[in-house]
N, C-alpha and C positions, 0 to 999 in steps of 0.2 A: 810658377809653381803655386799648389793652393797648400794651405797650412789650415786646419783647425784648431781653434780653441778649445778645450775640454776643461771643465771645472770639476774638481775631483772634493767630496765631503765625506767627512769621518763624524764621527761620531766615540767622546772620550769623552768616559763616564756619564752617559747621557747627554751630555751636551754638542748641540752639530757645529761643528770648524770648519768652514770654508779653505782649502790647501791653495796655494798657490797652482794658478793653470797647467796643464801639460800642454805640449805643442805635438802634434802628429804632423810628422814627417814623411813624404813621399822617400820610396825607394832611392831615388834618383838624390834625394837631398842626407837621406842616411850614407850614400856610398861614396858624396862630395865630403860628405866630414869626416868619414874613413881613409881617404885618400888624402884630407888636407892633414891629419894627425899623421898619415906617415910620411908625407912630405915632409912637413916638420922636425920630424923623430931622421930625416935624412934616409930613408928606406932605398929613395934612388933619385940620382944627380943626373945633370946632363939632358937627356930626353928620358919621355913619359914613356911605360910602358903600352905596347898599342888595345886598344877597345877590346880586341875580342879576347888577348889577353888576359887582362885585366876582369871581365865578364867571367872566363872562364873558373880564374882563379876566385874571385868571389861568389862565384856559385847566381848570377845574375843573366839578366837581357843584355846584349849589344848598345839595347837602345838608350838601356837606362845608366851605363857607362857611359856613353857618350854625353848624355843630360848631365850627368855629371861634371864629366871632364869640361863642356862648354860654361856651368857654372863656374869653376876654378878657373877659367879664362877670364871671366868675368871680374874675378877676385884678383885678378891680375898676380895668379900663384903657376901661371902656366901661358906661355906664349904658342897661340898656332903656326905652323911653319909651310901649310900647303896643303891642297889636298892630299889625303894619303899617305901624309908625312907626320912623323910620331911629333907630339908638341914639345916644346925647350921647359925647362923646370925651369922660374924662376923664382925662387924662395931659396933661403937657405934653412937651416937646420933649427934657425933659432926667429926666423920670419920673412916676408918679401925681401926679394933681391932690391941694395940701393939704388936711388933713383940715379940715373943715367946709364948704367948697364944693359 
């Protein structure tokens, strides 16, 4: 995924302040942290909802759900189970499922 750096400056009472950077986020990385907060928040247990689902209901691409959902694999907040097979949640409410589960 690519990320830029943006430096954003103000200007208070004539004087210019450099703000702390902003990060610009792709699609794909705004609808992984969508998904990880309501994994968190427990929205749904057991298995993920499927791509186009999930697309539909966020008003997105197929493709950029799936970029997503494979980020959260990654993050080890979601297990694959097969092709074409919905993925396992594994987090719970309050963070990652414990280890040996």
């Amino acid at each position: 995924s690519r990320s830029f750096r943006v430096f954003h400056w103000t200007s208070i009472l004539g004087v210019c302040l450099r703000m702390d950077p902003l990060q610009v986020l792709s699609a794909a990385e705004h609808v992984a942290s969508h998904l990880r907060g309501e994994l968190q928040r427990g929205t749904w247990s057991g298995l993920m909802p499927g791509g186009e689902r999930l697309a539909r209901e966020l008003g997105v691409g197929r493709k950029t759900v799936e970029a997503a959902l494979r980020q959260l694999e990654k993050d080890g907040l979601l297990v694959i189970r097969g092709l074409r097979r919905r993925r396992r949640i594994e987090v719970t409410p309050s963070g990652p499922a414990p280890a040996g589960r």
